[in-house]
N, C-alpha and C positions, 0 to 999 in steps of 0.2 A: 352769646354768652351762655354756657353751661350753667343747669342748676346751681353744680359748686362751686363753680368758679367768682371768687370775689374779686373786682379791681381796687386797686387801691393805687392814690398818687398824692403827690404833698403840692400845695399852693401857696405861694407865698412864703415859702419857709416853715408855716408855723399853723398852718393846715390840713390835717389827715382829711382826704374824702375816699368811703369806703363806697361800694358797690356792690349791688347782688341781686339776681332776679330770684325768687322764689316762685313755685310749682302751686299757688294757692291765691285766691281772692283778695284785695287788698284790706278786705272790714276784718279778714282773720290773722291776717298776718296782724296787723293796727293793736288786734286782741290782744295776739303775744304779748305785748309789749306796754298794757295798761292792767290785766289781769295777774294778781298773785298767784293763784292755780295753774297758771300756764308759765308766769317767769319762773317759777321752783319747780320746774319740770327739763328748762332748757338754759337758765341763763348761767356763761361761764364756761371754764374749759371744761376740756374734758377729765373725770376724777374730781369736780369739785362740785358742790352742793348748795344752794342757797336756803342757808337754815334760820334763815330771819329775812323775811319780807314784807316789810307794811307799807303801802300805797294810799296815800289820797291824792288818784289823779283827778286835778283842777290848777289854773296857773297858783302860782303860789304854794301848792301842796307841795310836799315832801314824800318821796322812795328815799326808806332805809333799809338795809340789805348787809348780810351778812354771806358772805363765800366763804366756807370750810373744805379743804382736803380733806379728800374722803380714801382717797386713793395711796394705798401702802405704797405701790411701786412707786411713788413719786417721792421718795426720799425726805431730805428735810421739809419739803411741802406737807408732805402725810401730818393734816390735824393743826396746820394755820388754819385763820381766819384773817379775813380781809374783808373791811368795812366799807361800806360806800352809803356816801346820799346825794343824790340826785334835788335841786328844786326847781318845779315846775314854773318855766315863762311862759310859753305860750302852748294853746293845744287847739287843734282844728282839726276836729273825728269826720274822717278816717284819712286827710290826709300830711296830715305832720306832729310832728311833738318836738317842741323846744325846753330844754331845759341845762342846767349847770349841773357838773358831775363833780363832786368830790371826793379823794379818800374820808374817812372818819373813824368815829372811835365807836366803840359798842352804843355811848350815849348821843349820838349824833353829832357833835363835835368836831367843826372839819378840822382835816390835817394841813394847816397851812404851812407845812416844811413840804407838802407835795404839791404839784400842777393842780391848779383845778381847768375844766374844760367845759368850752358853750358847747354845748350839743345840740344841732337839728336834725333832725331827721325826715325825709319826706318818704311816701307810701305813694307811687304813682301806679295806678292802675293800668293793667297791661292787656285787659281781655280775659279774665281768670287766671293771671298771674300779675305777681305784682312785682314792681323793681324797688329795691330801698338804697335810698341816699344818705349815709350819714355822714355827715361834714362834721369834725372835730377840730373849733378852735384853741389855741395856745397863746398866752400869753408871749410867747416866747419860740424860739427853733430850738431854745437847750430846752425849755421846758418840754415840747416835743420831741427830741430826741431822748429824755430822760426814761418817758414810759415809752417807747419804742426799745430800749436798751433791757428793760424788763419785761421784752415777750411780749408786748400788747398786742403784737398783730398775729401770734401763732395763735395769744387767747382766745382773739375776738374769730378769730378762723371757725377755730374748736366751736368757741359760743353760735357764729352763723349756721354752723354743721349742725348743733343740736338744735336749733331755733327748724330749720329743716324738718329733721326728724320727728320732733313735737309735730306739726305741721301735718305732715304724712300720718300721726298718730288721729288727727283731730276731723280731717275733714273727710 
């Protein structure tokens, strides 16, 4: 597998598992992804911004996060925002993070008219590179199909790409 290249395939219906090796250690890659300094550097597509980040990673805690277009060329996108919060189930430094992802509102208030999604992720060390697993469960195959019908996979492409790049800036 190439740097950029991500696999992705559905299980069960109602299953995304993503794929990707990364060019870096797995305690930094693990970083990206527990660190507010490093997620408002790389998390999101490309043209968008994370201009609210608060994290208390511990099981239980809460990431709340704000994505704004930043990007003119991207038409009616240019200058949304898009909410999220995440709550932490389980976390085992450096090699997994479990948690529930939901839309929400500015006050952390999830959007129960949207999916919400189990998210694991594993960090398997590779020898100075590291492979990540994200497996995203659905309550449902419409519920997955519905964020798949709005670009989740070009997003999370863009987000892998800059999670990369961050990566290359850091080590």
């Amino acid at each position: 597998m190439s740097n950029n290249a991500m696999v992705s395939r559905v299980e069960n219906g109602r299953v995304l598992v993503l794929e990707r090796e990364f060019s870096a250690p797995r305690e930094l890659v693990y970083r990206m992804f527990k660190e507010p300094e490093h997620l408002k550097r790389w998390w999101g597509p490309r043209g968008w911004e994370l201009t609210v980040c608060n994290i208390d990673f511990r099981p239980g805690g809460i990431w709340h996060y704000c994505m704004k277009c930043m990007d003119e060329n991207q038409g009616t996108f240019y200058g949304m925002e898009s909410w999220g919060k995440g709550v932490y189930k389980d976390i085992a430094e450096p090699e997994a993070i479990a948690y529930t992802d939901y839309f929400s509102d500015a006050d952390g208030n999830s959007n129960d008219e949207m999916p919400a999604t189990e998210v694991t992720m594993e960090f398997i060390d590779l020898g100075g590179k590291t492979k990540l697993v994200n497996r995203s469960e659905y309550v449902s195959a419409e519920a997955l199909q519905s964020v798949m019908d709005m670009g989740m996979l070009q997003g999370i492409t863009e987000t892998w790409d800059r999670l990369e790049e961050r990566l290359n800036e850091v080590k």
